[in-house]
N, C-alpha and C positions, 0 to 999 in steps of 0.2 A: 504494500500500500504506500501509495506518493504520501509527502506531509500536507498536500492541498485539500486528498479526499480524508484524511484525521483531522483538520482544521473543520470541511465542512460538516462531518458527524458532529463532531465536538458542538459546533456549537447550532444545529439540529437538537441536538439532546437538550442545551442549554435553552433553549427558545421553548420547546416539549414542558419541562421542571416551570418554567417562569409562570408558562399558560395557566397550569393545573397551580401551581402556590398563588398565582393573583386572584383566581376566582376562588379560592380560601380565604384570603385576605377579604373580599369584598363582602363573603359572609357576614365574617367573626367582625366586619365593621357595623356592619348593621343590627348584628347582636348588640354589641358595645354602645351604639349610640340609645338602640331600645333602654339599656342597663342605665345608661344615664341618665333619659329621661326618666324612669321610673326612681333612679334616687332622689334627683331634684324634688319629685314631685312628695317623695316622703321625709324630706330637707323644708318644704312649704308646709308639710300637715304637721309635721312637730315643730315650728317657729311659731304654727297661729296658737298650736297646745301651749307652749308654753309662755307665750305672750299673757292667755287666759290666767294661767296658773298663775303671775307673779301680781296679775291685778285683785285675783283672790285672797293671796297671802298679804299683798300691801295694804288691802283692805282695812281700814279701821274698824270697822263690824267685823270684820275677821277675827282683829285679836283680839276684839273687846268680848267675844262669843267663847274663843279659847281661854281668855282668863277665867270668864264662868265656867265654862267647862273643869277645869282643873278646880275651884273652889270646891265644886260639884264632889269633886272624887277627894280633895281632901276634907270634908264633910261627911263621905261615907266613910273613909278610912276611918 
């Protein structure tokens, strides 16, 4: 065999490998971008959760509700 027809397999094979790993790539990207949108979207529902939570806890009826609460049970104690 000449080195001209090993150059053209050689890179036959190399073009063959590229075809078949790019259309995996093009997959696993649109796997990946699904994956993203669905963290973002559970990155949005626990920012609004906890946005709620800390206006609950800053709440002045909040602690003023827990202080009674706690009297409550050192009164049963």
């Amino acid at each position: 065999m000449n080195m001209t027809a090993i150059a053209i397999v050689a890179i036959v094979c190399w073009a063959i490998v590229e075809l078949v790993n790019g259309t995996r790539g093009k997959k696993q990207g649109k796997k990946d971008e699904q994956k993203n949108s669905d963290l973002q979207q559970q990155i949005v529902t626990l920012k609004e959760r906890i946005e709620t939570l800390e206006k609950i806890v800053t709440d002045e009826k909040y602690d003023l509700n827990r202080q009674f609460d706690d009297l409550k049970k050192e009164r049963v104690a």
